[in-house]
N, C-alpha and C positions, 0 to 999 in steps of 0.2 A: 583367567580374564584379566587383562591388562587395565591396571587404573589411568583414568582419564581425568582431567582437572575439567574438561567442559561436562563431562558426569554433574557436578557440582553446578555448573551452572544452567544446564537443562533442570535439575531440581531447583535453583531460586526462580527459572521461569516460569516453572509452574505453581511453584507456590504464591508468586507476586504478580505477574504479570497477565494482562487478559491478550493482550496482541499476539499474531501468530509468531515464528520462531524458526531462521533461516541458518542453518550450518554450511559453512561456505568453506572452500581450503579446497588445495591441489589432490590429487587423486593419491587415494592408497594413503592418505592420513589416518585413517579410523573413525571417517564420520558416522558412516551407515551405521556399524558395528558397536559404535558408543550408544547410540541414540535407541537400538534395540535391548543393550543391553540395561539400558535407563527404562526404558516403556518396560519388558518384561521384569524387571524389581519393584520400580517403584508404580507402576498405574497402568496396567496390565486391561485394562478394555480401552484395546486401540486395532487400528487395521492399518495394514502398511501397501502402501502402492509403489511398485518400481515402474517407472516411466520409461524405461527403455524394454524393457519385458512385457507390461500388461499397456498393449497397446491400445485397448479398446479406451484404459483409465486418459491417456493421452488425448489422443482425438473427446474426449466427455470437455477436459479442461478446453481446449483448442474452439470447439464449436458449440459449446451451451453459450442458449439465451442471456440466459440472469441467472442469478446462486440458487433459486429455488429448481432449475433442470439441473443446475450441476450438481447437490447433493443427490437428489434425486437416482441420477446416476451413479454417484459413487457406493450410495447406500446399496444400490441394487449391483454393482460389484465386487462388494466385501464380502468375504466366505466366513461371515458371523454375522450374529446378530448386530444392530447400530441402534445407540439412542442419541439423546443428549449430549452425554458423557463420555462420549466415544472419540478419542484423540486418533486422527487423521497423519499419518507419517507419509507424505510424498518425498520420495526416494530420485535422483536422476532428475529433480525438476526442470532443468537446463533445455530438456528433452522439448518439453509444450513451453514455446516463449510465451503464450498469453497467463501462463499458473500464476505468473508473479501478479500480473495487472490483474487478478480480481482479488487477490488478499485483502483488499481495503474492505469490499461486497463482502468477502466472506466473516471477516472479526465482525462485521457491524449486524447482518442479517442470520449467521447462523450463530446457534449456542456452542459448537463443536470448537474443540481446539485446535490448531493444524501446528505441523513439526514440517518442515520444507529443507531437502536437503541434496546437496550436489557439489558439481566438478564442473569446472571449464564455465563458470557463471559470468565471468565478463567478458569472454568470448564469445558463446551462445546467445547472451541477454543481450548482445550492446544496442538493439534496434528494436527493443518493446519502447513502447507507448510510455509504459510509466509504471516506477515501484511505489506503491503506497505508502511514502515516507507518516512514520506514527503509529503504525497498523502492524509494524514487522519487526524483531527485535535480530538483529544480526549478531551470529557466533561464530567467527573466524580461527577452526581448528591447523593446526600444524603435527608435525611430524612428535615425539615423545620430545617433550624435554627431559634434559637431563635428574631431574627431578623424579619425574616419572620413570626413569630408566630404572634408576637407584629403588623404586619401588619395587617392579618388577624383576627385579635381579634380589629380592629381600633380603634390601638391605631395612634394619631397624629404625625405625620411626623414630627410637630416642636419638638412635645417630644423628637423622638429619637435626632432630631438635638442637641438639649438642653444638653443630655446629652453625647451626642458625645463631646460639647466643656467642658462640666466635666471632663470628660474623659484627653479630649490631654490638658488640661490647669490645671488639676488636683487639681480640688479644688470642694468639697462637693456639691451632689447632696440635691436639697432641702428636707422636711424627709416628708414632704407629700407625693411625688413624688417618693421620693427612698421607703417606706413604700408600695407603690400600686404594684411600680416595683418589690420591693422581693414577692410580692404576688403574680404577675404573674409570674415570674418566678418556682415559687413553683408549678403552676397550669402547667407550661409546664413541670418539669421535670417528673408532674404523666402522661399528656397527649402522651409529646413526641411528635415527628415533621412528623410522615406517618399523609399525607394527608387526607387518609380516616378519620383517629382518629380526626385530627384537624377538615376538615369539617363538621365532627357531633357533633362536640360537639361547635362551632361556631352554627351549624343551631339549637340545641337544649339543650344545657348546663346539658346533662345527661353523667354522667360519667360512668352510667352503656350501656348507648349504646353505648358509645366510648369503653369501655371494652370489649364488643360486635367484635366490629371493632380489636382492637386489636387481640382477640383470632384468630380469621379468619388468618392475619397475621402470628400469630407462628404459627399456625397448617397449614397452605401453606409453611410456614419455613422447618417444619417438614418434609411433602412428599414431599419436594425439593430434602434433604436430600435422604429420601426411594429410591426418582424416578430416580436421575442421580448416585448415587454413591451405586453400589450391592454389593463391597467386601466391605468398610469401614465404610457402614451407621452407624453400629451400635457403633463404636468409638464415630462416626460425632455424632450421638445423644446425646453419654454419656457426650461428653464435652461440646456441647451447652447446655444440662440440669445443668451442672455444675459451667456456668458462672455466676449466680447470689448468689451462695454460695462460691464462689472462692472471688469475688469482696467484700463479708464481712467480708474476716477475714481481720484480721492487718492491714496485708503487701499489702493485696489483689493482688496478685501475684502468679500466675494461678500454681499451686502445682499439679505434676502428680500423686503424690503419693496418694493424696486425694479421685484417681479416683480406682489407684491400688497400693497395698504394693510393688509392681513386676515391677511397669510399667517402660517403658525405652521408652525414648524421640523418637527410632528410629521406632518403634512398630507403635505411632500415628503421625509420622510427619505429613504423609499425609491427615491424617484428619483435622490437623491446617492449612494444607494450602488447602483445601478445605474451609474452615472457613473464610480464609483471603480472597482466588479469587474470592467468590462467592458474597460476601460485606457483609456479615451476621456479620463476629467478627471486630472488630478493634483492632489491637493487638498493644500494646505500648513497645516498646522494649527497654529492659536497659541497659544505659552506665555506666560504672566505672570512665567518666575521663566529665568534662563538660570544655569540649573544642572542636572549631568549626575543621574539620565538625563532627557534633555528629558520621554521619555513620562510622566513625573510627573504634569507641570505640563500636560500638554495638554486645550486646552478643543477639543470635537467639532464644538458651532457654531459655534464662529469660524474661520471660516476662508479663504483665497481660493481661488480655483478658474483651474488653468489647465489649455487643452486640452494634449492629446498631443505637439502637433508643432507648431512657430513656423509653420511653412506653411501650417499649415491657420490658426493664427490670423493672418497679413500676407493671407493671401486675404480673411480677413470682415473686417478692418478696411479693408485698401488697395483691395478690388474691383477689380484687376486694374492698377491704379498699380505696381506695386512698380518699374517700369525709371525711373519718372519720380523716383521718391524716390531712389534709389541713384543715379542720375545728379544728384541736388540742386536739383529744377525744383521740388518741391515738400517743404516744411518738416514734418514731423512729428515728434511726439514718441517719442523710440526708449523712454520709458520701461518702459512695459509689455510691451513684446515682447521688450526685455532682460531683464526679472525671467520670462520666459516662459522663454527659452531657458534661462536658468540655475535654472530648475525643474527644467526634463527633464534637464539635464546630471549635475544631480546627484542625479536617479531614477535614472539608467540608470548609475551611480557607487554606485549604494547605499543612499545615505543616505536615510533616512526625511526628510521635508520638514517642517519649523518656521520659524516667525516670533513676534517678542516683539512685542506691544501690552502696555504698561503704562502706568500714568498717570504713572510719577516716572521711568520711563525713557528714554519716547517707544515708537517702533516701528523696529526693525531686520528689515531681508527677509526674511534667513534665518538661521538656526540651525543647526549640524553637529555631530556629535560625533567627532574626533579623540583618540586615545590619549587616553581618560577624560575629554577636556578640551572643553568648548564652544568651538567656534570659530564666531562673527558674521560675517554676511558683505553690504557693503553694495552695492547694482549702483547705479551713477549711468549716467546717459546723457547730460548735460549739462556743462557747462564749469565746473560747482562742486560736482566732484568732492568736493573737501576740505571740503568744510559738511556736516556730518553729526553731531548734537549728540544723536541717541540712540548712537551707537556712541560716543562720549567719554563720555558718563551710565554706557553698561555697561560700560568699560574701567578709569573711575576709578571703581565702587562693586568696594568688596575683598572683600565677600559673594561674590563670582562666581569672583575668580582669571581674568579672561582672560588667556593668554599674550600673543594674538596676535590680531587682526581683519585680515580683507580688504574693500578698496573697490574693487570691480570698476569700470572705468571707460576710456574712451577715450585715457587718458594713461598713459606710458611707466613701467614699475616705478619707484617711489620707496618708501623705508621711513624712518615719521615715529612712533620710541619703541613703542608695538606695536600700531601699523596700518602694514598693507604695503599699498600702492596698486597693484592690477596689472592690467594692458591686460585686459578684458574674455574677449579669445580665450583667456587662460591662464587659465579654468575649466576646460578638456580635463585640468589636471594638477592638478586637484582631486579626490584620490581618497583612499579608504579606505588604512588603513595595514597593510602587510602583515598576517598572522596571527603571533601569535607560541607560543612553547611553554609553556602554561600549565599543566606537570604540576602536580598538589599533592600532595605525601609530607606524611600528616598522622602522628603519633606516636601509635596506642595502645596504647604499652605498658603503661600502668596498668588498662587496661580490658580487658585478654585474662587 
């Protein structure tokens, strides 16, 4: 069984939380499959509803009165006993648009706990009535980080520790070690983090049966597309077939024009945001100014687009190469499926996704924001790592205050004034910074 980092946090939900509990992420992440494998360890009297399978459960959510007919029905459902205590797993919610709009009824009137869980939530949901914001705690799963990869492939737990203290004390990982790590590494950016792909190729080190696994993937990606969306599929198509030749030019900065000499942003909006809600694209959107809070400065069409999972993008570039390149038979460029992986790493970490295009600054990848403070972040995939003349443009302009920039790259920790150079695989320890305790005692005592 594959470790999940939202394992962990379906267990502080239940221990802290009384609201119900929405696992959200594009299809083939490992929602359903976490979330059982969480109920069955840890709290094991639960009943689980698939909404596109037990259709009577559907129509109970869709057409009851008040919460007192809907347990009612659900109870008399469930192929076990129900009390109390009885944790409620709706699967495919997406299915019954009204499931969402009684979650508020349900935290408030019943003692039961509910786990709500699906695909294609802002496609299907966009026209309920209303989520009971308070009442729902949302956990937006993704594809394995590489974190989780390295799990799963067992590797040692003191390893990652090892080089966690590389990492925050920033001084060189040893080159045995960093040597194996950029080799895994390489092995995940063909593999990619869907479950299935990881699975199979953990239980049988074939990369053509993981390829296997992969196609299955995009062509479900595909009739996702056909089956929920009739006016704009064929948009939706053009520009997910697009995203792996968008992501190799230059700038890799998703060009309409590319798709039409005609085209106009207003024609496909809706198909990018199809794209966005459904979890298929991750779109990085670019600022002109790198200053907090980025969402200031963000422009909506500009922006590049990459898919969900490096897997699915080394499938549509490499068409079933991937052993020949990892083995060095044939030369590609890791550019793009670098700045890919380090898209999702640091989706599935938090952070909203930014990049600077400006004229007097050049262009930097990505964009992050750290304790109030923008931190730049540059992915090289070639041997001139250190050539990077937008990240010295926004280090030395003092309108910005950068602390500190990263230049993700093949080569061993080095720190040169305030750019840290670090091996590529240490984006795993690129994360938001704890919460901290932001009471405010304001003083009115002249106003009372």
């Amino acid at each position: 069984m594959l470790f999940r980092k939202a394992y962990n946090e379906l267990n502080l939900w239940l221990k802290t939380y009384k609201t119900a509990i929405l696992i959200d992420g594009a299809r083939q992440v490992g929602k359903t499959t976490t979330v059982l494998n969480f109920l069955n360890k840890e709290y094991s009297n639960y009943v689980e509803f698939n909404l596109i399978r037990d259709i009577q459960v559907r129509d109970a959510f869709d057409t009851s009165i008040n919460v007192s007919q809907l347990m009612l029905r659900l109870t008399a459902f469930a192929n076990k006993e129900v009390n109390k205590d009885t944790i409620f797993f709706i699967d495919e919610v997406q299915e019954a648009a009204d499931a969402l709009t009684k979650i508020k009824f349900l935290v408030q009137e019943s003692p039961n706990r509910f786990i709500f869980s699906g695909s294609l939530l802002g496609i299907k949901l966009k026209n309920i009535e209303s989520v009971s914001v308070g009442y729902m705690s949302v956990l937006r799963m993704y594809p394995l980080d590489f974190e989780e990869f390295c799990l799963a492939l067992k590797v040692n737990t003191s390893t990652i520790n090892y080089l966690k203290d590389c990492f925050d004390n920033k001084k060189p990982v040893d080159e045995m070690i960093h040597k194996q790590m950029m080799a895994l590494f390489d092995t995940y950016v063909m593999i990619g983090g869907m479950p299935n792909a990881v699975s199979t190729f953990v239980e049988t080190n074939n990369l053509s049966a993981v390829n296997q696994k992969i196609k299955d993937i995009d062509q479900g990606y595909l009739l996702d597309i056909s089956k929920y969306d009739k006016t704009d599929k064929l948009n939706i198509l053009d520009i997910y077939d697009l995203i792996p030749s968008e992501l190799n030019n230059k700038n890799k900065r998703f060009v309409l024009k590319n798709m039409n000499e005609n085209a106009r942003f207003s024609k496909y909006d809706s198909s990018f945001v199809w794209l966005k809600n459904s979890g298929v694209g991750l779109f990085t959107y670019n600022v002109d100014k790198a200053m907090y809070p980025l969402l200031m400065s963000k422009e909506r069409r500009l922006f590049k687009l990459f898919m969900v999972d490096s897997g699915l993008l080394s499938y549509k570039l490499f068409d079933g190469n991937q052993i020949s390149i990892l083995n060095g038979d044939i030369k590609v460029n890791f550019g793009a499926i670098y700045e890919q992986v380090v898209a999702q790493e640091l989706a599935s970490h938090g952070f909203p996704l930014f990049y600077l295009n400006s004229k007097k600054m050049g262009e930097v990848d990505f964009l992050i924001e750290k304790d109030l403070k923008v931190v730049p972040i540059e992915v090289k995939s070639g041997k001139d790592y250190y050539v990077h003349s937008a990240l010295n443009n926004l280090i030395s302009n003092k309108n910005y205050n950068i602390n500190e920039a990263y230049v993700l790259c093949k080569s061993n920790i080095s720190v040169k004034d305030k750019i840290i150079e670090l091996p590529i695989y240490m984006i795993m320890f690129i994360k938001k910074s704890d919460a901290v305790n932001q009471e405010l005692k304001l003083d009115l005592s002249r106003l009372l």
